[in-house]
TORMIFI-749371 format. One line per 5 residues: number of its first residue (from 1); for each residue x, y, z of N, C-alpha, C. Coordinates in Angstrom, 2 decimals, always signed. Example, Ala and Ser with C-alpha at 12.3 -4.5 7.8 and 13.67 -1.06 7.14 Angstrom:
1) +13.19 -5.69 +7.80 +12.30 -4.50 +7.80 +13.20 -3.30 +7.80 | +12.85 -2.25 +7.08 +13.67 -1.06 +7.14 +12.90 +0.03 +7.87;
This chain:
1) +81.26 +236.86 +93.89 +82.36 +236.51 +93.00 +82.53 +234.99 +92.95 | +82.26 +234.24 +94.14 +82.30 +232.61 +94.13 +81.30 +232.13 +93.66 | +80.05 +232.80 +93.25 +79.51 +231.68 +92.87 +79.52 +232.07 +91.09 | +80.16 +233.70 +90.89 +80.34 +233.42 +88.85 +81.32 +232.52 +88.93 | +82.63 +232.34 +90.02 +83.64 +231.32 +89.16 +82.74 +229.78 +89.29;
6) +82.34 +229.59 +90.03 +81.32 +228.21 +89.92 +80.93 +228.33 +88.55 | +79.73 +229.12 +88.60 +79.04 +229.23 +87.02 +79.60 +229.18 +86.00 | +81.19 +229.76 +85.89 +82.32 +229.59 +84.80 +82.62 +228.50 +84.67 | +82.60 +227.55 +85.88 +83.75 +226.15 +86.02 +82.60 +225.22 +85.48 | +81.10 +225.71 +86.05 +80.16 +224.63 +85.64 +79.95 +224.53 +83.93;
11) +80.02 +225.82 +83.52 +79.65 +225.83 +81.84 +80.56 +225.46 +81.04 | +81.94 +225.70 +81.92 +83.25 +225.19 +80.96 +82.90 +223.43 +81.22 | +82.72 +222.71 +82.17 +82.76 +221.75 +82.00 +81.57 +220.86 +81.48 | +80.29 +221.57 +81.20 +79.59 +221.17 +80.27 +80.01 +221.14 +79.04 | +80.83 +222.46 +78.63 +81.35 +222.75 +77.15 +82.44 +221.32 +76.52;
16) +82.88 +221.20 +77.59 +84.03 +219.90 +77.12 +83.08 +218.49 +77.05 | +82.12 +218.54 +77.89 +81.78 +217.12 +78.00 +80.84 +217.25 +76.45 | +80.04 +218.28 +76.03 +79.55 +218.36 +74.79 +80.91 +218.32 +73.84 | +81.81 +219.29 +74.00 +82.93 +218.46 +72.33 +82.97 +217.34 +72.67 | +83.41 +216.57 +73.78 +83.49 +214.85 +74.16 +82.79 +214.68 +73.31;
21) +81.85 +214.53 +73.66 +80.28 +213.67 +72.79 +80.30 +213.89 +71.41 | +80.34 +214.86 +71.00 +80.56 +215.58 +69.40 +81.63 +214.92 +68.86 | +83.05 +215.15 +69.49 +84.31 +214.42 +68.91 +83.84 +212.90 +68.85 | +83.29 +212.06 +69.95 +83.14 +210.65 +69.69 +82.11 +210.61 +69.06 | +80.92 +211.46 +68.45 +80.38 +211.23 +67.76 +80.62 +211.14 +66.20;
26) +81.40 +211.63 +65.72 +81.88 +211.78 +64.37 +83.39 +211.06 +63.97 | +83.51 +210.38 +64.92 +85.04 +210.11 +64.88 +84.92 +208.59 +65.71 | +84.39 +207.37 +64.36 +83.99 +206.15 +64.59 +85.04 +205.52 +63.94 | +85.69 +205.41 +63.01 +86.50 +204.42 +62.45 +87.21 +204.00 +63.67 | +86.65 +202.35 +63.20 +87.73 +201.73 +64.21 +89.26 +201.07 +63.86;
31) +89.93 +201.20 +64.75 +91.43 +201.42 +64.53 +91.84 +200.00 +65.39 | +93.32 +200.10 +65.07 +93.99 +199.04 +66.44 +95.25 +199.26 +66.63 | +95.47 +199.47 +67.34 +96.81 +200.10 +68.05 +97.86 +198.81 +68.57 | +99.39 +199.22 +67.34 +100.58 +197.88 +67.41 +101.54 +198.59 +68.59 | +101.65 +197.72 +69.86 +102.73 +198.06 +69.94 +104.12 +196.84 +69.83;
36) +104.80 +196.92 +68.86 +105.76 +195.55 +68.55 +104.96 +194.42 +68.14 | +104.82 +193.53 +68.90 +104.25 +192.34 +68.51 +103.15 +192.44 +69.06 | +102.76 +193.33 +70.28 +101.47 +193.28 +70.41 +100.28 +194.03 +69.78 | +98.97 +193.49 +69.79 +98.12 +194.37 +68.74 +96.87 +194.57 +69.82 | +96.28 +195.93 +69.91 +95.24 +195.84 +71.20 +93.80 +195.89 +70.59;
41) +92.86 +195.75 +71.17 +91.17 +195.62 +70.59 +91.41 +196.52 +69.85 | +90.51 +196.03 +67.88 +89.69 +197.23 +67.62 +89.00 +198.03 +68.63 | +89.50 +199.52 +68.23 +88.61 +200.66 +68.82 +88.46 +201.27 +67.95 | +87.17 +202.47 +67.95 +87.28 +203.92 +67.69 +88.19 +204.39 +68.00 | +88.25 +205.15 +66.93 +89.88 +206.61 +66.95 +89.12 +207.30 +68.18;
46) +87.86 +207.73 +68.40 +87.84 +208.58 +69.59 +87.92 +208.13 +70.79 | +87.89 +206.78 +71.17 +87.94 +205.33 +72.90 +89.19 +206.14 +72.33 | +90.24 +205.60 +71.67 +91.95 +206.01 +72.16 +92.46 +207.22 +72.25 | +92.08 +208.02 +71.37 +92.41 +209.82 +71.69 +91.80 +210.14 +73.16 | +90.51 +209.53 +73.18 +90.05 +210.30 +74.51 +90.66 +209.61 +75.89;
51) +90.81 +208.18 +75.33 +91.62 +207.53 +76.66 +92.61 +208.40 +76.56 | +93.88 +208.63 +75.57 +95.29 +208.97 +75.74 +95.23 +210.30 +76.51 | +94.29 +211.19 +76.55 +93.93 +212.54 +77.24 +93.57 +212.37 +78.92 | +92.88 +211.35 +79.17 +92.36 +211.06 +80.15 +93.77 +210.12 +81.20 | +94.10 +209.70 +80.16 +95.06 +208.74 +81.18 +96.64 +210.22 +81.42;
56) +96.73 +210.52 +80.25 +97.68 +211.75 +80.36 +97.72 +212.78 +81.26 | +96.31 +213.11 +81.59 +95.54 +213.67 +82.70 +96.05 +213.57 +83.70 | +95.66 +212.37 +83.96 +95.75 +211.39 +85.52 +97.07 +211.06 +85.68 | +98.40 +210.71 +84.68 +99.32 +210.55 +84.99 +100.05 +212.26 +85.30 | +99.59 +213.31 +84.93 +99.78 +214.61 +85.19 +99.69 +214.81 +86.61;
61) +98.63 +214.70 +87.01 +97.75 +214.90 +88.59 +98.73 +214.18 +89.31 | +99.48 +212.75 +88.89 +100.09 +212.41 +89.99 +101.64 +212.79 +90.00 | +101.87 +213.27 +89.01 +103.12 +213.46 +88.96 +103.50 +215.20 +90.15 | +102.18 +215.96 +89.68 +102.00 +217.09 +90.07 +102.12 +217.04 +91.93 | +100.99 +216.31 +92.23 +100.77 +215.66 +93.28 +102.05 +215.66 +94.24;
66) +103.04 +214.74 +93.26 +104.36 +214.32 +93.80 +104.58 +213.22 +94.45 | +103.75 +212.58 +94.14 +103.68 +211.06 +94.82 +104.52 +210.04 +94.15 | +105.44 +209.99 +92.87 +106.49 +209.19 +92.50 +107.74 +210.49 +93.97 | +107.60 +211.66 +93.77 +108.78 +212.04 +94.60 +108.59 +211.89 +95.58 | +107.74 +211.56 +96.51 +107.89 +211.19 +97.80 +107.55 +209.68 +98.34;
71) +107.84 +208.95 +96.99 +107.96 +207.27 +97.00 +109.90 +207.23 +96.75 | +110.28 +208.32 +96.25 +111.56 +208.34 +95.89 +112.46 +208.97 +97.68 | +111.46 +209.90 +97.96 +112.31 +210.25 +99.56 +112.15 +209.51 +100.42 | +111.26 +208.28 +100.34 +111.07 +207.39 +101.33 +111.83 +206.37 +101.16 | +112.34 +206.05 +99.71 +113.40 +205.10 +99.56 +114.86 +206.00 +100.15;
76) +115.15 +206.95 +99.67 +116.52 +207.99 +100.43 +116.34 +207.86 +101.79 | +115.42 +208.06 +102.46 +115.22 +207.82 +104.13 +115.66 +206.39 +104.64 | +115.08 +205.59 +104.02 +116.01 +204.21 +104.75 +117.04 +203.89 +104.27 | +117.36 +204.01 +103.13 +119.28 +204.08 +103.17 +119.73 +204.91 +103.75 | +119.68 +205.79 +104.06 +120.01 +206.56 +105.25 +119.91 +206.35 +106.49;
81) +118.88 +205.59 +106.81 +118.24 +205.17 +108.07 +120.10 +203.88 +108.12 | +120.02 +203.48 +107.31 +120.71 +201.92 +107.50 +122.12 +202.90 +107.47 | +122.58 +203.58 +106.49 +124.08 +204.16 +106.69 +124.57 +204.66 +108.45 | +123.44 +205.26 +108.81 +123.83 +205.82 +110.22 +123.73 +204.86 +111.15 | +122.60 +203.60 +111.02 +122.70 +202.37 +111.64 +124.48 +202.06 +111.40;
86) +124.84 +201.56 +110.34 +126.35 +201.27 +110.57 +126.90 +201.90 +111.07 | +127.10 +203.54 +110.47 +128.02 +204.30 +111.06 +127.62 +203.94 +112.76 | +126.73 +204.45 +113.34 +126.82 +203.97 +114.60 +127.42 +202.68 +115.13 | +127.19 +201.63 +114.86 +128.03 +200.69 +115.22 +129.60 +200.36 +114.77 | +129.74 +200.81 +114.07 +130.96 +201.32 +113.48 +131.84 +201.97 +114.72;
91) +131.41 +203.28 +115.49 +131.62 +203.94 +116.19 +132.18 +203.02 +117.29 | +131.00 +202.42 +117.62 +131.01 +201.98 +119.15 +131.91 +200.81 +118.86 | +132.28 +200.10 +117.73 +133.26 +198.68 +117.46 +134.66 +199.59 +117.86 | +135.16 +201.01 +116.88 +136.04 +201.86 +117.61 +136.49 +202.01 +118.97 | +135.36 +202.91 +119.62 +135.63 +202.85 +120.98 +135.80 +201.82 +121.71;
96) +135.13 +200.29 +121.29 +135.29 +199.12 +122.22 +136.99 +198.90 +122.08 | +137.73 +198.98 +120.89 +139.08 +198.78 +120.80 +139.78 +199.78 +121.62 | +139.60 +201.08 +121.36 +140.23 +201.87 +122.25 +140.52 +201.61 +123.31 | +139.48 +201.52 +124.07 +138.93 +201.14 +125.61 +139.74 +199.51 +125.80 | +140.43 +199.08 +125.05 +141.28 +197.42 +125.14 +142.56 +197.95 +124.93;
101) +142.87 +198.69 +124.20 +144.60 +199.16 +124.33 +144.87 +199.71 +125.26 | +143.89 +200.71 +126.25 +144.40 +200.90 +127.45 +144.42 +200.33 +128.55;
């Protein structure tokens, strides 16, 4: 059974890398992409469709991944780290007064 899903995964990914080739083969007009004032290299319509897939990809994988959310719990961990730092000294500035009124 492991090696048809191989054989599946290998032919599917021949199948894409042939439309790749096919799509950038027929799909040459070159374009240029505004954003505001900026204007980026003439390209082929297929360099930017296939970049926008590829980078969409990869920004997928990391999102999936979770690596912006656990750049986000590591920032929550040291403010936290620092709140209980005060609160602790906080504490002990308390008790030092206590410990002077009696």
């Amino acid at each position: 059974m492991r090696k048809v899903a191989n054989l599946l995964s290998g032919l599917f990914l021949i199948l894409v890398f042939a439309a790749t080739i096919t799509f950038a083969y027929f799909n040459t007009t070159a374009v240029s992409i505004k954003f505001g004032s900026g204007v980026l290299a003439t390209q082929p319509v297929s360099v930017w469709i296939i970049g926008a897939f590829v980078s969409g990809g990869t920004l997928g994988l990391l999102l999936g991944l979770g690596i912006f959310r656990n750049l986000k719990s590591r920032s929550e961990i040291r403010q936290l780290t620092k709140q209980l730092s005060e609160a602790k000294q906080e504490v002990n500035d308390l008790r030092a007064i206590s410990l002077k009124e009696l």
